[in-house]
C-alpha positions as a printed Julia matrix, in Angstrom:
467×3 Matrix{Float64}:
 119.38  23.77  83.88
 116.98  24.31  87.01
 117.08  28.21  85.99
 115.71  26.88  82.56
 112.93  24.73  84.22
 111.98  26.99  86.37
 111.57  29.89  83.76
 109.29  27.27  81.92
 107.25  26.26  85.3
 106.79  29.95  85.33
 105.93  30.58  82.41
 103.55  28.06  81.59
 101.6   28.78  84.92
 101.8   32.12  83.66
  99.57  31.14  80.85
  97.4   28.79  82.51
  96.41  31.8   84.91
  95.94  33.85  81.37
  93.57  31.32  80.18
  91.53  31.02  83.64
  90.93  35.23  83.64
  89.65  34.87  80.59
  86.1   33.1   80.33
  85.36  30.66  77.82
  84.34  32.77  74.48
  85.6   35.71  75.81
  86.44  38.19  72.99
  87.56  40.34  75.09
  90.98  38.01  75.62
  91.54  38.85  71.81
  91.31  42.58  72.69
  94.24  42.27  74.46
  95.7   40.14  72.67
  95.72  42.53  69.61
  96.71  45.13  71.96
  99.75  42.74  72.84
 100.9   42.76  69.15
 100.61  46.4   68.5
 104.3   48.08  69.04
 104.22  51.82  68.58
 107.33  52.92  66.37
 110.77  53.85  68.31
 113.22  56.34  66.72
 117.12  56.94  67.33
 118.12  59.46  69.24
 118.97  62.22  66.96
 116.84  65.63  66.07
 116.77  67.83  63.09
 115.02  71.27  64.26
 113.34  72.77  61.19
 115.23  76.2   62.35
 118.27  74.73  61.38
 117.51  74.38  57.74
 115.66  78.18  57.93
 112.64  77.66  58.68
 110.85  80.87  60.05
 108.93  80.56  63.35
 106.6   83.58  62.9
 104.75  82.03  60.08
 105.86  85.05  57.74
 107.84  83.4   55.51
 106.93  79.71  54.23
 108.91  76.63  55.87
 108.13  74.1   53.76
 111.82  73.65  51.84
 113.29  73.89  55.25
 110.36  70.97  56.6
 111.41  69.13  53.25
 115.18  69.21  53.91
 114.96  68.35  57.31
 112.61  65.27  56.55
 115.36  63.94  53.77
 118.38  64.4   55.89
 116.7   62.67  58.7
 115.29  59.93  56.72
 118.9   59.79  54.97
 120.38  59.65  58.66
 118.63  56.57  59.17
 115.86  58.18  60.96
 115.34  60.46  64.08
 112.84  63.08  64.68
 111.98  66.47  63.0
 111.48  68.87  65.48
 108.99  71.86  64.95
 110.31  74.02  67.53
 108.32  76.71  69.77
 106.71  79.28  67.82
 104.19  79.46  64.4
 105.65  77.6   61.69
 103.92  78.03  58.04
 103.74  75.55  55.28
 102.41  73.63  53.11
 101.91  70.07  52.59
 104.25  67.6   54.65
 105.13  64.47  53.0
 107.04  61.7   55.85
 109.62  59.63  54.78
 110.43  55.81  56.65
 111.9   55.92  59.9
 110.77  59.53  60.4
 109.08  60.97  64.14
 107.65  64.46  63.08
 107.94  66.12  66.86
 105.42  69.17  67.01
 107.18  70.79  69.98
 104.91  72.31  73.12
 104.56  75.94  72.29
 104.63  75.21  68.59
 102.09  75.81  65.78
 102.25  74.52  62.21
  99.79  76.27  60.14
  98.95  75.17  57.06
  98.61  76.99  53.88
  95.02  78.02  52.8
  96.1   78.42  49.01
  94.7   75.16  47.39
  97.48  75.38  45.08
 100.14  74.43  47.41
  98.78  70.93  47.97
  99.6   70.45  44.15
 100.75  68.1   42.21
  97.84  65.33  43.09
  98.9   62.4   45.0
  97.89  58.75  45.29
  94.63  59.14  48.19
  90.92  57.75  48.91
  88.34  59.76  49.6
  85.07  59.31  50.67
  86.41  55.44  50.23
  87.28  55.34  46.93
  90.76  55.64  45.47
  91.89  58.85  42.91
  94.59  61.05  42.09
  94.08  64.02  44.35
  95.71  67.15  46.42
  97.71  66.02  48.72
  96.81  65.44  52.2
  98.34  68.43  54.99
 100.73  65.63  56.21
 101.22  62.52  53.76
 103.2   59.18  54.13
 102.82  56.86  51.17
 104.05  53.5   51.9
 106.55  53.95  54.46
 107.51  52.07  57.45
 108.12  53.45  61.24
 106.61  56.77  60.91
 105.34  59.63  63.33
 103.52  62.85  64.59
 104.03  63.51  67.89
 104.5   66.09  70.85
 102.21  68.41  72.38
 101.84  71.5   69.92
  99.34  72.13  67.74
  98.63  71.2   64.01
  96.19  74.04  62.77
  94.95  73.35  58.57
  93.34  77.08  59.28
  90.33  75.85  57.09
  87.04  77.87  57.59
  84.24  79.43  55.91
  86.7   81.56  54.0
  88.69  78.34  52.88
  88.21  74.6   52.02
  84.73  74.44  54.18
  82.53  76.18  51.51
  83.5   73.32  49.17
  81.17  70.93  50.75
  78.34  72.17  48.42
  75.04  72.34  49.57
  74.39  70.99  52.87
  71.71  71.24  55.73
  71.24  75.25  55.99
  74.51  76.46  54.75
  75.71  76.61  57.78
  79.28  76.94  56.33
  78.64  79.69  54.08
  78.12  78.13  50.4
  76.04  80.21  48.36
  75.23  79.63  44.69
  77.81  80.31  42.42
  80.41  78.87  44.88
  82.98  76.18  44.19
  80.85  72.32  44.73
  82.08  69.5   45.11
  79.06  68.1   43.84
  79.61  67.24  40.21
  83.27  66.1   40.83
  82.25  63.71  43.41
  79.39  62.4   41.03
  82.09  61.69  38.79
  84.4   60.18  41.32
  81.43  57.69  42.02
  81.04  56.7   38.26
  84.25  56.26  37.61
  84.98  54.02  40.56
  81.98  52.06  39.24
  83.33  51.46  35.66
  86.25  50.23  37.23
  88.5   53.02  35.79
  92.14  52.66  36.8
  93.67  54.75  39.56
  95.78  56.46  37.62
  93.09  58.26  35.21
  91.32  59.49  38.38
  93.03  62.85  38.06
  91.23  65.26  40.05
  92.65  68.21  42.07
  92.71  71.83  40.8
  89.09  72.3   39.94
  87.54  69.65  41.36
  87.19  70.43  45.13
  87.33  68.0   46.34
  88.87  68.6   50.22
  91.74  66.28  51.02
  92.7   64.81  54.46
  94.48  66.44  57.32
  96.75  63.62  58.44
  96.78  60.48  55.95
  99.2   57.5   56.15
  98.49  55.92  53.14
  99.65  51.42  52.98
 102.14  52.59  55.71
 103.34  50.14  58.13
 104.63  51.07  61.97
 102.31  54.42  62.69
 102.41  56.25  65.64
 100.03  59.74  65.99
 100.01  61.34  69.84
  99.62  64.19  71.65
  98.92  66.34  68.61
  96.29  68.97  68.75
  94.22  69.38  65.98
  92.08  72.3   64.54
  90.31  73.33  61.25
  90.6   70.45  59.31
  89.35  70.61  55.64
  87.99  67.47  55.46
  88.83  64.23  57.38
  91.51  64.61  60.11
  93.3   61.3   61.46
  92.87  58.9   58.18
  95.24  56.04  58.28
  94.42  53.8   54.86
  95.82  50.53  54.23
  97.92  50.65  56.77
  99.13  47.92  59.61
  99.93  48.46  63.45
  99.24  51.98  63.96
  98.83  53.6   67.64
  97.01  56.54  68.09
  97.09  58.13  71.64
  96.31  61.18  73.58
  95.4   63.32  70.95
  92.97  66.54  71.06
  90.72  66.46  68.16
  88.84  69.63  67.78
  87.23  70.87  64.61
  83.64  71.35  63.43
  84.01  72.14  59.56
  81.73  69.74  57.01
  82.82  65.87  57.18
  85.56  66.67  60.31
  85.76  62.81  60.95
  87.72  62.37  64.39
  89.0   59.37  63.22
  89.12  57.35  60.42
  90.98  54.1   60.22
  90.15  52.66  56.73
  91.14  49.32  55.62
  93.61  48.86  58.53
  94.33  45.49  61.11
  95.59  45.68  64.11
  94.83  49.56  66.22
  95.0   51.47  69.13
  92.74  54.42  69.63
  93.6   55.39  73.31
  92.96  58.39  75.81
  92.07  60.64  72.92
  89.83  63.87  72.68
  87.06  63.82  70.04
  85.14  66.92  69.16
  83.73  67.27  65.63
  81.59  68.54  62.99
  80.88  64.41  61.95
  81.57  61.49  63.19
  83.78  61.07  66.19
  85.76  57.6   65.29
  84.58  55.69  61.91
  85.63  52.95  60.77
  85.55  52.53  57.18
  86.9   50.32  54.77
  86.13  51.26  50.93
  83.04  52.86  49.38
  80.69  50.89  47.15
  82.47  48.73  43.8
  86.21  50.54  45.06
  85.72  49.05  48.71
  85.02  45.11  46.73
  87.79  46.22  44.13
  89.71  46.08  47.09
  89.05  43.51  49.74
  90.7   44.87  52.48
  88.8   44.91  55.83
  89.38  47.04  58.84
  89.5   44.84  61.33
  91.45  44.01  64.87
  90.56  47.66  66.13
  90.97  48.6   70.07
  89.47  51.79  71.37
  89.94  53.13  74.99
  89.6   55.68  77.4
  88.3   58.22  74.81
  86.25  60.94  75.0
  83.7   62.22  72.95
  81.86  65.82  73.09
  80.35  66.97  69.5
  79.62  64.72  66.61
  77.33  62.57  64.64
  78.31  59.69  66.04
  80.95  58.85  68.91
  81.9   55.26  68.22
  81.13  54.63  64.77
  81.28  51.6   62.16
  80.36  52.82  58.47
  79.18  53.57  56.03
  82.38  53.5   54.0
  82.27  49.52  54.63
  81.91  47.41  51.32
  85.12  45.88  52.13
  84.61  44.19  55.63
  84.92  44.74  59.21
  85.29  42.5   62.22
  86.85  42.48  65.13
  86.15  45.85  66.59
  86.08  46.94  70.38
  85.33  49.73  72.52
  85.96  49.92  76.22
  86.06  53.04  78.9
  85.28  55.8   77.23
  82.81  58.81  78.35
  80.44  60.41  75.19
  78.11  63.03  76.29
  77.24  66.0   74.71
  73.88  67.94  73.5
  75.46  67.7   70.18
  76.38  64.07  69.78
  73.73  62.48  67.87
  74.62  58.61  68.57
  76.79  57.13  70.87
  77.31  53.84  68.77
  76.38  53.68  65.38
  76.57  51.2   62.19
  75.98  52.81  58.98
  75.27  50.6   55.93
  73.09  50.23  53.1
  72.22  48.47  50.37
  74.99  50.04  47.8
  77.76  50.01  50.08
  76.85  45.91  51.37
  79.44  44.83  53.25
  80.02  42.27  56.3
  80.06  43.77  59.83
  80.82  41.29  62.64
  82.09  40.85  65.95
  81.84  44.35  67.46
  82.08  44.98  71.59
  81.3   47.64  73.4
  81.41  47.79  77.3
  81.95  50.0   80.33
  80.79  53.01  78.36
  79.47  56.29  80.3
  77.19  57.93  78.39
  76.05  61.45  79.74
  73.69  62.83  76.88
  73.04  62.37  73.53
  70.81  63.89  71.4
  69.39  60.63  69.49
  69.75  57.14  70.24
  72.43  54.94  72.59
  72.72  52.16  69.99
  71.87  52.92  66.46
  71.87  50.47  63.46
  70.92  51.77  60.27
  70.97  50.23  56.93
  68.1   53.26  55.46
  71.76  55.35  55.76
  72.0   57.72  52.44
  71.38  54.95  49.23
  69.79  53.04  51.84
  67.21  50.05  49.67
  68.77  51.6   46.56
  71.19  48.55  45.96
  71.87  45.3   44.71
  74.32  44.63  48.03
  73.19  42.89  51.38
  74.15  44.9   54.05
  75.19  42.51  56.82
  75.91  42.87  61.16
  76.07  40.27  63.2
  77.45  39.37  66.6
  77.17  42.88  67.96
  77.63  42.44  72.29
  77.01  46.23  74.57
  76.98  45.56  78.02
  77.61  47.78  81.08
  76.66  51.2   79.05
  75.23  53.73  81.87
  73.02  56.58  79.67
  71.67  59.77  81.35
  69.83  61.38  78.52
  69.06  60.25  75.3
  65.92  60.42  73.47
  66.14  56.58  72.4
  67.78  53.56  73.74
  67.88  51.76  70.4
  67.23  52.8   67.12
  67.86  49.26  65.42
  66.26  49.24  60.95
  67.63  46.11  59.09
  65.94  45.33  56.33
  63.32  42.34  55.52
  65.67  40.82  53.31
  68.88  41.35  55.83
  67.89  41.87  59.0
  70.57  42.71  61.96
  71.74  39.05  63.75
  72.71  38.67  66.85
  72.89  41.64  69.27
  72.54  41.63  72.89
  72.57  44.26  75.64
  73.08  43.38  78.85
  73.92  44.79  82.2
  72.98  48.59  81.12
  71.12  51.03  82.75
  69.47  53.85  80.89
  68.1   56.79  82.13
  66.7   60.29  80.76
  65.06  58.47  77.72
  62.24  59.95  76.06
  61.02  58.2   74.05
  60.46  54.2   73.05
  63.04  52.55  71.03
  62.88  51.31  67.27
  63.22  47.56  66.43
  62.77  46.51  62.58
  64.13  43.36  61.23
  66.28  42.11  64.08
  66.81  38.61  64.76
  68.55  36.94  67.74
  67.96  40.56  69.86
  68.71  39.36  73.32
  68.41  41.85  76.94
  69.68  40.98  79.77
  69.43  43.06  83.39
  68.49  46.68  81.56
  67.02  49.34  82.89
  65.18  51.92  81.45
  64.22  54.8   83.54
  64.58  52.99  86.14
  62.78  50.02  85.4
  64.03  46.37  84.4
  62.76  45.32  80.72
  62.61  42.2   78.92
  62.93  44.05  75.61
  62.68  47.56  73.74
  59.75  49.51  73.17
């Protein structure tokens, strides 16, 4: 009995201490309290190598029946992981079953098929936020529970300007080798749009085979229990890390490395409760977005990302390095970013929103703090509801509540770059505690109400507020 009493002394001290760390308000106590909840997947204890069921391990023949077998008889097993052993493993798409760890052993490569016909028949995916029948994503779960990619090989779609890229159309200089008389995406994705907009049911938005439009490298589609670490990736063809619908997912010390058209780092869409930790960004778009439904698909819908932890990251190349939008008609609160390092020449922003007035959408309660920002090529903090449609909507974009404090910047050309519109201007952000240096030019406020500084520097100097 005075064990028992004691544990509850204990404990309840325990959380009295809790409460006193945490100041009144602090949102930062539910950061860790969403942390708290998050449990990364465990597996038993048995393997199923993929040599076992003949798979070949100098990508001349294709593994993908052995992959398949392997997956079943683990899955059948009651789960375990599928181990990609050392060596270069072809194949095409890999669809996960429940309780299911694929291990991508050190010293392995799994190369991915660039024959578009392998990712055949279409599968139930989003893209560009808006639900269709398309190819499959390079590895697939669909509604599964306790699933994985881990160890420390590397995951290579082989996508280039010889496959997959070119199907972005016509975009900035061609940098990716379209020409006219190439496949585009263009009119399919026009379509896409239109039929989304009608309302059209999932099921008759067959595209695939003729369409090109690129699917997803890793997608773990209204999947519960997700775990993605240590993974390298390379040449995506269109999105990489793309979790949809999908409920306590961890992803952790993964290298993220590809510059193709619309390489997204990171795209949790329509997701609560995840862990973005000690990862590697690099990328031809954004670095981490979070999404959450495009346009009339994203209200169809109502499914907000939200409860979203991000740590210890690093960022090099990309649009943007911590990212909300503009895939956001569905919602998102609850977002945080903490101790992670973004510099590079070619990083445009090192926090964005993206919205407009097609997309709408309610963005609230995003932190960002102890963020070390070596260069980037535009602003620190950029809100932007002008993004793509941008006045060219009957939606209200909406972001409020929006705290960045302790952000050290040495080279940017703007602090802020901060458009709302008349109409729906930005509420509520405040910058505090944040020094930034290199900048080279004044910052852009429109349509901002409740913009609050507090002990920032710029170029040395203390300001009262952005110019």
């Amino acid at each position: 009995m005075l064990a028992r009493r004691d544990l509850l002394l204990t404990s309840a001290a325990a959380l009295l201490a809790g409460r006193a760390a945490a100041a009144p308000g602090d949102p930062w106590a539910e950061a860790a309290a969403i942390v708290a909840r998050i449990k990364a997947p465990t597996f038993p204890d048995r393997d199923f190598p993929i040599d076992r069921y003949g798979g070949d391990g100098e990508a001349v023949a294709d593994s993908s029946a052995a992959i398949a077998k392997a997956i079943a008889e683990c899955h059948a097993a009651g789960g375990g992981r599928v181990v990609i052993p050392p060596g270069d493993w072809l194949t095409g798409p890999i669809h996960l079953k429940s309780n299911v760890n694929l291990h991508v052993s050190e010293g392995a490569t799994l190369r991915f098929k660039t024959d578009p016909k392998a990712y055949l028949p279409v599968v139930f995916t989003r893209w560009e936020g808006i639900e269709l029948m398309n190819y499959s994503p390079f590895i697939y779960a669909f509604e599964c529970e306790n699933i994985a990619i881990t160890g420390k090989g590397v995951i290579d779609g082989q996508c280039s300007r010889e496959h997959w890229w070119t199907w972005k159309g016509k975009w900035k200089q061609n940098q990716h080798g379209w020409v006219e008389g190439m496949p585009d995406q263009r009119p399919a994705r026009a379509k896409l749009f239109q039929m989304a907009e009608d309302r059209v049911p999932v099921a008759q938005r067959v595209f695939g085979e003729g369409s090109y439009l690129r699917p997803s490298f890793l997608q773990p589609y209204r999947c519960k229990n997700v775990l993605i670490e240590g993974v390298k990736l390379r040449r995506s063809p269109f999105w990489q890390i793309h979790p949809v619908l999908c409920t306590n997912v961890t992803i952790r010390g993964v290298d993220v490395n590809s510059h193709g058209p619309n390489n997204d780092g990171c795209d949790p869409e329509s997701c609560r409760d995840v862990l973005i930790e000690d990862c590697f960004f690099s990328t031809g778009d954004d670095c981490i977005a979070v999404n959450s439904g495009r346009n009339e698909d994203g209200r169809r819908l109502k499914t907000p990302s939200e409860n979203i932890v991000i740590r210890n990251c690093r960022m090099a190349d990309g649009h943007g390095g911590l990212t909300v939008g503009s895939q956001i008609s569905g919602n998102a609160r609850n977002i945080f970013a903490e101790k992670c390092r973004l510099d590079s020449p070619d990083l445009d922003h090192a926090i964005r929103f993206k919205n407009n007035a097609l997309r709408g959408g309610v963005v609230e309660n995003c932190f960002f703090r102890d963020l070390e920002v070596g260069q980037v090529r535009k602003a620190v903090v950029t809100v932007d509801f002008n993004y793509e449609e941008g006045r060219n909507g009957r939606f209200t974009p909406v972001l409020r509540n929006v705290v960045v404090e302790r952000v050290r910047s040495a080279k940017s050309t703007r602090v802020a770059d901060l458009q709302g519109f008349e109409n729906a201007p930005i509420h509520d952000l405040t910058i505090r505690d944040c020094d930034f240096q290199g900048v080279a030019e004044p910052s852009i406020v429109k349509n901002v109400k409740g913009l609050k500084l507090q002990d920032v520097t710029v170029n040395g100097r203390p300001v009262m507020r952005l110019v």
